[in-house]
PAVOTOR-363371 format. One record per residue: residue in one letter; x, y, z of N, C-alpha, C, O in turn. Coordinates in steps of 0.1 Angstrom, whole numbers, plus 5000, padded with zeros to 4 digits. Each point is the difference from the previous one (the first is absolute). Last residue first. Example, Ala and Ser with C-alpha at 12.3 -4.5 7.8 and 13.67 -1.06 7.14 Angstrom:
<nodes>
S512849785071500950115000499250115008500550115001 A499849324998499150125000500950125000501050005007 
</nodes>
This chain:
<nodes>
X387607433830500049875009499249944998499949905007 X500150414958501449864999500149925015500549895002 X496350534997500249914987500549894998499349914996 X501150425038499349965001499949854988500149885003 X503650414992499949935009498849955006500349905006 X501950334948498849995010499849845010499649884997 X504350464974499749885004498750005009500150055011 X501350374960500449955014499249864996499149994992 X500450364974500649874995500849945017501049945000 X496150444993499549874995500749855000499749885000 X500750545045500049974981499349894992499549915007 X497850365034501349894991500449984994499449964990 X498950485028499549874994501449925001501350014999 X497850385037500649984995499449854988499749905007 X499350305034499150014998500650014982499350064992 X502149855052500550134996499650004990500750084994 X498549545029499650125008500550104992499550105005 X500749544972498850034999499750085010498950045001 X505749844991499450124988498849995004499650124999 X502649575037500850174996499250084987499850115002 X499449445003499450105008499850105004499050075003 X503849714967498549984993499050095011499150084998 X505449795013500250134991498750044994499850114996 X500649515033500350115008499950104986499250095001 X500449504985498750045005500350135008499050075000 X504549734973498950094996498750035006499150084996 X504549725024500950164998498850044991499650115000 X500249465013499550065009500050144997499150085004 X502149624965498149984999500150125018499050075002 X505249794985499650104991498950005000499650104993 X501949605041500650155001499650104986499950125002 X498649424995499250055013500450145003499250085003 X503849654966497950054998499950105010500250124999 X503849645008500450184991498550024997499550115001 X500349615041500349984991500050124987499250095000 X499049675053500950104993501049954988500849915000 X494049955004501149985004501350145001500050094992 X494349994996501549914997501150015006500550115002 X495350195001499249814999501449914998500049885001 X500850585014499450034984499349854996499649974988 X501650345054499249924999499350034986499150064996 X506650025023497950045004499349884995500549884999 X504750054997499049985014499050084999499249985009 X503150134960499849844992499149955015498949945000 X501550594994501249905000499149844998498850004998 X499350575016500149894988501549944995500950064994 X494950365028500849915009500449904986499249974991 X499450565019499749914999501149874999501250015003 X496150525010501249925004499449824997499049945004 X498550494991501150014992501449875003501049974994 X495250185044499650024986501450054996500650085006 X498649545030500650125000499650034983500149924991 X499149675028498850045000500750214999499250095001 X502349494965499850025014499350145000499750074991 X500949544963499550155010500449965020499949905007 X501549774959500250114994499950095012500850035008 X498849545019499650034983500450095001500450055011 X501649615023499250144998499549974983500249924991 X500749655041500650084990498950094993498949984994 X500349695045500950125003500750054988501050055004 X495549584993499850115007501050145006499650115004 X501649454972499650104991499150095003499750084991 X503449615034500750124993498650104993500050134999 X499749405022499150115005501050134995499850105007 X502749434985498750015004499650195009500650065008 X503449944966499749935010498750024997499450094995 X504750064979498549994992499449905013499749894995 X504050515006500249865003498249914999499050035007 X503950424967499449965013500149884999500649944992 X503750144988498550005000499650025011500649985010 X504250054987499250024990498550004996499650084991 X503849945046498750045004499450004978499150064995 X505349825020499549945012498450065004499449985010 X504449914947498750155003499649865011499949874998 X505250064977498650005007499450085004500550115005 X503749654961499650125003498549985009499249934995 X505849844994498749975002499550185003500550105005 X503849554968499250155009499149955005499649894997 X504749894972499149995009499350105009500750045010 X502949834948499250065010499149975001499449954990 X503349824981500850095003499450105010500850095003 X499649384990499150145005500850094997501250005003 X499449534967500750085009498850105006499050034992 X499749454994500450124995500250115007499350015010 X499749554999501350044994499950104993500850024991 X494949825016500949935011501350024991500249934990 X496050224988500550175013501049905005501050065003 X496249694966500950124994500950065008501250034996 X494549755022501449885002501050094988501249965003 X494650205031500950054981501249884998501250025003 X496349945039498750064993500949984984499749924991 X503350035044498649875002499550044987500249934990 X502450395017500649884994499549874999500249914991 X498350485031499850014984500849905000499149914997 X501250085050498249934990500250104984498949984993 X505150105030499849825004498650004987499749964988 X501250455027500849984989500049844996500049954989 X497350315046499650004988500949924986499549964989 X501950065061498849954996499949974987500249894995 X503450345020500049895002498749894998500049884997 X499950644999500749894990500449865000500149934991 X497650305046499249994984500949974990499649924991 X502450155051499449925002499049974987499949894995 X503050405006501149934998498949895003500249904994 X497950535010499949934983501149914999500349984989 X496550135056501550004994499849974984499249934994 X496150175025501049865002501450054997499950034988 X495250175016501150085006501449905002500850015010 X494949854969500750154997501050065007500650104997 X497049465003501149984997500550134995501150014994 X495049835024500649915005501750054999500949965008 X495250234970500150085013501049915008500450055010 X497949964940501349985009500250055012501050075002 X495549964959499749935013501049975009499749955010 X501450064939499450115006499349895014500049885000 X504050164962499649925013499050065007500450085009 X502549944942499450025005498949925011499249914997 X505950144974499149905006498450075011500250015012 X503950074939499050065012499349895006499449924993 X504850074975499249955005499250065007500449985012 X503850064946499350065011498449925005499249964992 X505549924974498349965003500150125015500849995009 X503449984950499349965012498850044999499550054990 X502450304993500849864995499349945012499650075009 X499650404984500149974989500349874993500049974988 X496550325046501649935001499949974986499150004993 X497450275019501450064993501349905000501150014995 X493549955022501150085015501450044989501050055005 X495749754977499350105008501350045006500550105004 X500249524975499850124991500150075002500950074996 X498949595033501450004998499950134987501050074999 X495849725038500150104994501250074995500450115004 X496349445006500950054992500250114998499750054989 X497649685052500050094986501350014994500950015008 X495849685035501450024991499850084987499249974991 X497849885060500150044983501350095000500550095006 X499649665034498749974990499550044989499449934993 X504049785046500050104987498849994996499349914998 X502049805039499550125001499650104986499050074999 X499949414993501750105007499250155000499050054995 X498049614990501149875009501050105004500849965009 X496650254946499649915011501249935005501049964994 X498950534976500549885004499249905012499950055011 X500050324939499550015015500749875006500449924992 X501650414959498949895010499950025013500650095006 X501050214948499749995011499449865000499349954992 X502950154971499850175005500050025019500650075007 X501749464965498750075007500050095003500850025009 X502949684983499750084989498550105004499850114994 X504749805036499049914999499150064985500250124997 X504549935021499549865006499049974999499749895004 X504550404976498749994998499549885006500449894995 X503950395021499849914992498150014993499350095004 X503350085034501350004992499749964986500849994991 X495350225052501249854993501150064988500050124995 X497050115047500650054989500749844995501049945005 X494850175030501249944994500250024989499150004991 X497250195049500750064990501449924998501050045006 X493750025027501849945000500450024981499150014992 X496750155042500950024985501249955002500950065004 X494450015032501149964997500549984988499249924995 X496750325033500349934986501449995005500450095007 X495149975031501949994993499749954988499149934997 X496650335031500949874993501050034998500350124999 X496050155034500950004989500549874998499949935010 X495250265019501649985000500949984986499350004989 X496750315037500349914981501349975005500950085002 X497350195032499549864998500349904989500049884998 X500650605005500849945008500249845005501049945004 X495950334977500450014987501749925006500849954993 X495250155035499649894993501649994990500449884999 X498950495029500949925005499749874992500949925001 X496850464993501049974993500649895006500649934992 X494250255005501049895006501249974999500249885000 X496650424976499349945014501049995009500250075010 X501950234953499549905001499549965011500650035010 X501050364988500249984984498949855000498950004994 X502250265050498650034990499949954986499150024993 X506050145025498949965014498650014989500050084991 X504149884974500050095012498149935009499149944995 X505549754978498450055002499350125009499949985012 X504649794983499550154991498650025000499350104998 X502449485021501150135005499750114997500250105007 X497749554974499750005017500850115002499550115004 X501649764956499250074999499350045017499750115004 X504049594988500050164999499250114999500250115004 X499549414998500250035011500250185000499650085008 X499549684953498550035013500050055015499150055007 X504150034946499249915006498950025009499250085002 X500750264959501349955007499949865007499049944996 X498650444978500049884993501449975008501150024995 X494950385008501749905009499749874992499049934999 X499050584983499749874997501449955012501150065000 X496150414997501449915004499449884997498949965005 X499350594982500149865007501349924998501050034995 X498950435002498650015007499849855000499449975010 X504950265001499449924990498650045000499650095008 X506150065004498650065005499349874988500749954990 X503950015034499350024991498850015002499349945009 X505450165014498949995005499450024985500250104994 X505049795024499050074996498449975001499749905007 X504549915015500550164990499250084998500050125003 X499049355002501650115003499950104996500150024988 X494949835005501849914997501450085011500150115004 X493449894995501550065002501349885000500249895006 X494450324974501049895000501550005007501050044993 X493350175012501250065003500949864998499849915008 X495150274972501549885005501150065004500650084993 X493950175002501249934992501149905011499849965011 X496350355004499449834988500949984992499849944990 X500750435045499450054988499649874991499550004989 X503049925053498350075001499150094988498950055000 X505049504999500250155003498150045001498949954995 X503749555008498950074996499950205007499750055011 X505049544978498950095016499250074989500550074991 X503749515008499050104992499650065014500249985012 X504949814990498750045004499150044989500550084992 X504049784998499650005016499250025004500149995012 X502149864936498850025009500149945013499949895003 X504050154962499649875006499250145011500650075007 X502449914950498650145004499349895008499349924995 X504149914970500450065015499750125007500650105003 X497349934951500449845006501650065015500550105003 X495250094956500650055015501049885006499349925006 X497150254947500649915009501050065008500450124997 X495550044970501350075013500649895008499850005013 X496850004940500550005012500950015005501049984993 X497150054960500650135013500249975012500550085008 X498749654954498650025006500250115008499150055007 X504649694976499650054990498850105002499950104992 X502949685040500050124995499750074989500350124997 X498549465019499850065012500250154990499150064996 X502349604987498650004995499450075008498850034997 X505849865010499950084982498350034998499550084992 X501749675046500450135003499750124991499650115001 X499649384993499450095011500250134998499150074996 X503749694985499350004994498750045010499450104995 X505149815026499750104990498750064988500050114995 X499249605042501050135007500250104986499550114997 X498349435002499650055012500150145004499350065008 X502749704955498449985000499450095009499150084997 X505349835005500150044986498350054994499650084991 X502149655054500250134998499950114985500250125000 X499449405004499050075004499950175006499150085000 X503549624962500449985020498650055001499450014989 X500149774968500450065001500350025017499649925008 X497049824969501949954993500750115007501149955002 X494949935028500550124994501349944988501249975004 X493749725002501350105010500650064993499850004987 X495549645011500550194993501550025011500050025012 X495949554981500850045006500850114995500249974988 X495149765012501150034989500850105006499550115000 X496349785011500849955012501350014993501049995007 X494350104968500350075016501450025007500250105006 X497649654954501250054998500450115012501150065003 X494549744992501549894998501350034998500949915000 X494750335035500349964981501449934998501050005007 X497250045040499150064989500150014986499150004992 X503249695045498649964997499250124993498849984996 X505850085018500449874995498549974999500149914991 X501150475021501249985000499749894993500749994990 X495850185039500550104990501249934989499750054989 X498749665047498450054991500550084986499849974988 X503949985045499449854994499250044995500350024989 X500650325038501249994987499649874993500149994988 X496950115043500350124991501249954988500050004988 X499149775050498849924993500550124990500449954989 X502450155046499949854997499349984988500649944991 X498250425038501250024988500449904994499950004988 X497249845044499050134986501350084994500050034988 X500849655045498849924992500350124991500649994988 X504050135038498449985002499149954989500450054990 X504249775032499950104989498350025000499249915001 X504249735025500250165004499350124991500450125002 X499749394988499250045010500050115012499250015010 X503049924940498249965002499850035014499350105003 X504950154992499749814998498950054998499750125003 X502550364980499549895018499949874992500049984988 X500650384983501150015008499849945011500850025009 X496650024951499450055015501550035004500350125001 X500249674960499350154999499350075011499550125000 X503849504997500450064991499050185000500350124999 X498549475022500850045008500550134995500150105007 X496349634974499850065008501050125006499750125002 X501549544965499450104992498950105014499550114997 X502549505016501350034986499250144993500650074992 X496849695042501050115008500950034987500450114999 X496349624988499450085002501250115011499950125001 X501449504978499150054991500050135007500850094998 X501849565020500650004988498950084989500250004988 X499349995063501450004996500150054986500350114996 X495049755019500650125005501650054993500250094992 X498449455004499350134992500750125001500950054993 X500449655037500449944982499950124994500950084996 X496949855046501250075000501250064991500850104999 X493249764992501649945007500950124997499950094992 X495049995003501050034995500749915010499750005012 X495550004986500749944996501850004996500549904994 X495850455028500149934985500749944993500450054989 X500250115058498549985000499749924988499549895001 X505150265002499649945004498449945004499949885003 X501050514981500549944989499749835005499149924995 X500250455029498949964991500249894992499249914995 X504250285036498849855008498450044991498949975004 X504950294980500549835003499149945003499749894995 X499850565003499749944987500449835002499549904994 X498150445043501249994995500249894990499349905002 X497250485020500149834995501650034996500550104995 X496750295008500649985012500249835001499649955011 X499250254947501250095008500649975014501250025004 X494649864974500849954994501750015004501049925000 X494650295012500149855006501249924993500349885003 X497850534975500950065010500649885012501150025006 X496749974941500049945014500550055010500949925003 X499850134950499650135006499149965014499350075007 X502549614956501050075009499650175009500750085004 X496949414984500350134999500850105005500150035012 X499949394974500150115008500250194996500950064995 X499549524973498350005005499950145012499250094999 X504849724980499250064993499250065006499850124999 X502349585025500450115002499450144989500050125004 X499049394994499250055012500450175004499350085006 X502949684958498450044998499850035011499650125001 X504449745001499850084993498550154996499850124999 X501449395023500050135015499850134989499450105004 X500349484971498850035008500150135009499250095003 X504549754975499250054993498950055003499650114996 X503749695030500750104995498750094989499950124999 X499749415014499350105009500350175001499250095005 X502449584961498849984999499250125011499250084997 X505049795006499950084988498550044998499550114996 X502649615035500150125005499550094988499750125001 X499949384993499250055007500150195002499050075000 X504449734971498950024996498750005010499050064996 X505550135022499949884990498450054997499350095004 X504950224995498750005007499949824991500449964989 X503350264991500250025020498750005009500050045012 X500049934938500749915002500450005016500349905007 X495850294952501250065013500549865009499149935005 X497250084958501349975000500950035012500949925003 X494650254998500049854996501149945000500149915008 X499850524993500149945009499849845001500649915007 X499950334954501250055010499449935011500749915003 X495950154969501449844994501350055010500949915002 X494950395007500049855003501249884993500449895003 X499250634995500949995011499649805005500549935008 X496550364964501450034994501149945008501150004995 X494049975013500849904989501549994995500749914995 X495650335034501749965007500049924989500849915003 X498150494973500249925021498849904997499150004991 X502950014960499050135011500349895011500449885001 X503550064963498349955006499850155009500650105004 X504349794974498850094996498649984999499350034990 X504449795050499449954985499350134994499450085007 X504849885037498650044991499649994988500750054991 X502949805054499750054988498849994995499249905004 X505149955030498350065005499850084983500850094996 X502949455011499550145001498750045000499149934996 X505149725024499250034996498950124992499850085009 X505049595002499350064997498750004996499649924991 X503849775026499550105008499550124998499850085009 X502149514972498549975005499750115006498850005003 X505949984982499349954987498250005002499350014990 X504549885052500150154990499349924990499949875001 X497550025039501049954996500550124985499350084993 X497850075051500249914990501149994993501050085000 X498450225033500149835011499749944988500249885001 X500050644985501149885006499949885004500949924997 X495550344969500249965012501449885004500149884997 X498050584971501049925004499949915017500550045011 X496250274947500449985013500949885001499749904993 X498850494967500849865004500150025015500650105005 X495750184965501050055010500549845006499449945008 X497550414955500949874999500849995013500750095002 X494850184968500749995014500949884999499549904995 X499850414965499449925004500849915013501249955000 X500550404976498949964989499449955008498950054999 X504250225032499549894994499149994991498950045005 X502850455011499149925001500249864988499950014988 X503650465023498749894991499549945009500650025011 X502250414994499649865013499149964993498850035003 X503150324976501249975002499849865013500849935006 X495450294962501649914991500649945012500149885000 X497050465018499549874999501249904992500749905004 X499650575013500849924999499749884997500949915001 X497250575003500549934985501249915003501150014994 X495950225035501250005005501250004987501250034999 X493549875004500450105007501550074995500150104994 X498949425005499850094986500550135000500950044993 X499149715045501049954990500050064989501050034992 X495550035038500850065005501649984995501050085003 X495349674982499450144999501250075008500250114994 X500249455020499950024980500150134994500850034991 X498249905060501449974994500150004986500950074996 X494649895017500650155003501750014994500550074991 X497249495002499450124989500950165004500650074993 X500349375022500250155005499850124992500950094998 X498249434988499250095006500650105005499350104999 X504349614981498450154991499049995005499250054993 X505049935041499149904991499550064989499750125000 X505249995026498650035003499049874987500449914992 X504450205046500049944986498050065000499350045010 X506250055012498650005000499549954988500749984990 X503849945042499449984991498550025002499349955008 X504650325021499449904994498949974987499550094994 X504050235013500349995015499149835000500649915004 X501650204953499050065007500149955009500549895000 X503650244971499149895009498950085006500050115006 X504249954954499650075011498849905004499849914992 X505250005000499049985003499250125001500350095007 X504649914993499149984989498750024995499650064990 X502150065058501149954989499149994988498950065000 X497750015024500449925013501449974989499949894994 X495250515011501649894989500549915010499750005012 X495250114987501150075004501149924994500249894994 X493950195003501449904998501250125006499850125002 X494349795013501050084992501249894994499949884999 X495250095026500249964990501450114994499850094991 X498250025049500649875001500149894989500449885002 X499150694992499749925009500549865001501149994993 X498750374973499949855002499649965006499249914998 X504350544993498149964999500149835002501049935000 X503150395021499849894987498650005000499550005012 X503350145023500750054991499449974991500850014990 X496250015055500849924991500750084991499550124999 X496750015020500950045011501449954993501050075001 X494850174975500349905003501649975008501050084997 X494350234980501249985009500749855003499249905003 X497750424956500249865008501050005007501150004994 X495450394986501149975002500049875008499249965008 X497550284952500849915015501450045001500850034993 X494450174980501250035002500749935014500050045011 X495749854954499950035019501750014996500549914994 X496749934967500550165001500350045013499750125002 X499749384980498850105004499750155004499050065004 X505049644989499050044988498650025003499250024991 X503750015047500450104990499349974988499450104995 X499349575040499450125003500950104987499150064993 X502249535005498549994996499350145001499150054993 X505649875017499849944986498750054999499850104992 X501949885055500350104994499449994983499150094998 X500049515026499050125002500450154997499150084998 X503549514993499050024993499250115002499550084992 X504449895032499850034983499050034994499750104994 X500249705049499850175002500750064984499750114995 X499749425014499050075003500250104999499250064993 X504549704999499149974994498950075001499750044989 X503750175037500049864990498950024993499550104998 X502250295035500349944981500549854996501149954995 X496750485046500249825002500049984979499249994991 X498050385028501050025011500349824995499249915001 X497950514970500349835003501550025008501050074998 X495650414996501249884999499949875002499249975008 X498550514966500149865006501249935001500849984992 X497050604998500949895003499749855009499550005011 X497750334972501550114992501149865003500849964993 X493949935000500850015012501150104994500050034988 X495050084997501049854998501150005012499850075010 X495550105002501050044994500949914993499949885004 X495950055027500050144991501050054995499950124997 X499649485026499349984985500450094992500350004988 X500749785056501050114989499750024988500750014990 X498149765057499350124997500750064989500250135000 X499049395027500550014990499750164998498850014999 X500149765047500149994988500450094991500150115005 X500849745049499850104990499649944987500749904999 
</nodes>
């Protein structure tokens, strides 16, 4: 079917799913004068960027973090009027720690000159102390050649990043202490689990289009504060109708060209639907005809994030954040503010790719983890725990594999009114809070030009900024 709702505005739109995407797309379509309602199954907006209390503590389930390329996420911080509360670095700085060196030698860091590309990023490497000077050199060359590649290659997608990398001079070295330290973090896969062309995206985007690209932004704040209440306040400023423990069992295309939404209880009428849910869910809700091929959506497989969480007695390290080489640990955050403690150091350890180690005992991850900060933080060796947690998403991301970027939907399907949008469509980026607010606007963007509806002015233009 195509699109048929020209000839009226709608009386009613729902967004089924309240994270990131389906805020956004509730947000975009009311200032556009489309009356929403947002369902959501959860006690809370957010989605997998939330917080909860834990005693004192409140804690985000995990650490998110974004770049100043993430133009959408920016625009969606504004949106929300919480930009203040997740600055952005003056300028990209990030201390890597390599254990197997001696204490005093083991630091390194990834940082940026006020030069034009790549000038900005050459005395950091030149210098970088965990690559020797042959690796550095070729570190530079794979740069350029990566420059060079188009990312609208579709041949790109079905390559896997390692054995490019490898093609272009990269050692193991490399790999390790460069390109997975800043790969892993945002694919959520190794180099050679991760695809050429999302691969080349976040490197081209992130670190080879302008100098200040890669400059790093998180929440001072839980994320719940961003995500849920501040969301919410911006939600209802617009009239929307949020809904939360309203967990969606079915749509169905009615014979008059509206939506049938059904929750418990009741039945919402729509004339369109944005699903900003996962992928698997969406397979579920998809009614018969929506798409060629749904079973593709079944195909996207998922990633582990892992969050281990130490409460010290004490202050053990002074850094907002670092990364770590030679120990499992891989980025370390300070969220002893954010979260309200008042004495002592709070720790986030974020571990993404943990498919090794998601479903581990936490008597087995403390025994781990607690040894290697001590390796890593020589502060932490004697100093008391007062907790220990761990929190895990066993499907936090899609899973960025060779040939993913044939089976991720776009906005439109083929049912008129029904549209599609989470971090897994097909926004050109990783799963990442981007990708989920760039999706909630292309679905909401599609949503007004079938209902024939302008744009507002001040929406984030997604064509533009990719």
């Amino acid at each position: 079917m195509t699109d048929g709702m020209r000839s009226g505005p709608a009386r009613e739109t729902v967004v089924v799913g309240g994270g990131l995407a389906g805020i956004t797309a509730a947000l975009a379509l009311a200032d556009a004068g489309v009356r929403v309602t947002l369902l959501e199954g959860r006690p809370r907006l957010g989605g997998l960027a939330f917080s909860f209390q834990r005693g004192e503590l409140t804690v985000d389930n995990g650490q998110h973090v974004y770049l100043r390329c993430c133009t959408a996420y920016r625009w969606f911080l504004d949106r929300i009027g919480g930009a203040a509360l997740a600055p952005l670095q003056d300028r990209l700085d990030v201390p890597v720690l390599d254990v197997t060196k001696p204490e005093g030698r083991r630091l390194g860091r990834l940082r940026r000159d006020a030069l034009p590309v790549p000038l900005h990023l050459g005395r950091s490497l030149a210098t970088y102390p965990h690559l020797s000077l042959a690796e550095r050199a070729k570190v530079g060359r794979a740069a350029l050649a990566l420059k060079g590649l188009d990312l609208a290659d579709p041949a790109l997608d079905a390559q896997d990043f390692g054995s490019w990398l490898a093609a272009h001079g990269q050692s193991a070295r490399a790999v390790e202490a460069l390109w997975d330290l800043v790969g892993v973090a945002t694919l959520n896969a190794v180099a050679g689990d991760a695809s050429l062309g999302l691969a080349a995206m976040v490197f081209k985007t992130g670190l080879l289009s302008d100098p200040g690209a890669a400059d790093i932004g998180w929440a001072h704040v839980p994320l719940g504060e961003l995500h849920d209440r501040l969301a919410r306040r911006a939600l209802d400023s617009v009239g929307v109708r949020t809904r939360i423990r309203s967990r969606v069992t079915s749509i169905s295309h009615n014979g008059n060209g509206r939506w049938s939404v059904q929750v418990p209880g009741e039945v919402v009428e729509a004339d369109a639907v944005v699903l900003a849910v996962p992928q698997r869910e969406t397979y579920d809700l998809l009614p018969d005809g929506a798409l060629d091929d749904p079973a593709q959506l079944l195909r996207i497989g998922t990633a582990p994030i892992l969050n281990v969480h130490v409460v010290y007695d004490r202050k053990v390290v002074d850094a907002p954040f670092l990364t770590a080489l030679g120990t499992p640990v891989q980025w370390v955050f300070d969220r002893t503010a954010a979260s309200g403690l008042k004495s002592g150091q709070y720790l986030a350890l974020s571990q993404s790719a943990a498919q090794d180690e998601i479903d581990a005992p936490v008597a087995a991850l403390r025994s781990r983890y607690l040894p290697e900060l001590e390796r890593l933080l020589p502060r932490s060796r004697g100093a008391g725990v007062r907790d220990f947690f761990v929190t895990r998403e066993r499907t936090a991301t899609f899973a960025p594999a060779p040939g993913v970027g044939r089976l991720r939907p776009g906005a439109r399907t083929k049912a008129s009114g029904l549209y599609l949008a989470g971090a897994w469509t097909a926004t050109g980026w990783p799963a990442t809070m981007e990708s989920a607010v760039r999706s909630g606007i292309g679905a909401a963007d599609a949503a007004l030009r079938a209902l024939g509806r302008p744009r507002p002015r001040h929406l984030f233009d997604v064509e533009e900024a990719a």
